[in-house]
C-alpha positions, 0 to 999 in steps of 0.5 A: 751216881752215888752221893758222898755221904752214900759212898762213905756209909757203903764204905763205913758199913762194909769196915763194920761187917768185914765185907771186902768186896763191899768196901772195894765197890767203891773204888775203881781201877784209878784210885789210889791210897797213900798210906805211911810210904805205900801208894796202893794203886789199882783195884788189886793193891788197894784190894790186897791193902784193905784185906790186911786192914780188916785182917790185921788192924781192924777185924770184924770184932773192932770197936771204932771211936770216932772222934771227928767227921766232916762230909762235905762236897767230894771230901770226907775227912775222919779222925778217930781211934779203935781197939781190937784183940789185935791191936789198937790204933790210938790216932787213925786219920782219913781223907777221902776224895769223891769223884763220880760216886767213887773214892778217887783218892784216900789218905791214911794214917794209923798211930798202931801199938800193940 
């Protein structure tokens, strides 16, 4: 089983390739995103939220500025803020929670302009 600071750097790193399926790898068919309003239940919601993300918000080309990370025990917990030729989110906050090397539950929040 995955530790969570393996299932984060295999999230991590499929963002920065664009790798879809990578970052899916680490979810299963009971986790869940909230996002603003949207619940992403699901492997297909949460597959067709993050093909949006790393379309629309961040693309291959984004430059992510972390600003604060903690990794510990089942949580991760990031703030951070990115800027793309497609827009530029000045405040993004994530929390994940890691169950049986899986992310079970994320929150996010994206302050996007642009």
């Amino acid at each position: 089983m995955k530790t969570t600071k393996q299932v984060i750097n295999q999230y991590m790193e499929g963002f920065e390739t664009g790798n879809v399926d990578q970052v899916m790898d680490v979810f299963d068919e009971t986790s869940l995103i909230i996002c603003g309003a949207n619940i992403y239940r699901g492997l297909k919601e949460i597959r067709d939220f993050f093909k949006y993300i790393m379309s629309d918000v961040l693309p291959p080309d984004v430059q992510i500025n972390g600003i604060h990370e903690i990794i510990e025990d089942g949580v991760a917990y990031f703030i951070w803020s990115s800027k793309s030729t497609k827009c530029e989110v000045s405040l993004g906050m994530d929390s994940m929670f890691i169950e049986n090397g899986m992310i079970s539950r994320q929150t996010v929040y994206l302050a996007i302009e642009g």
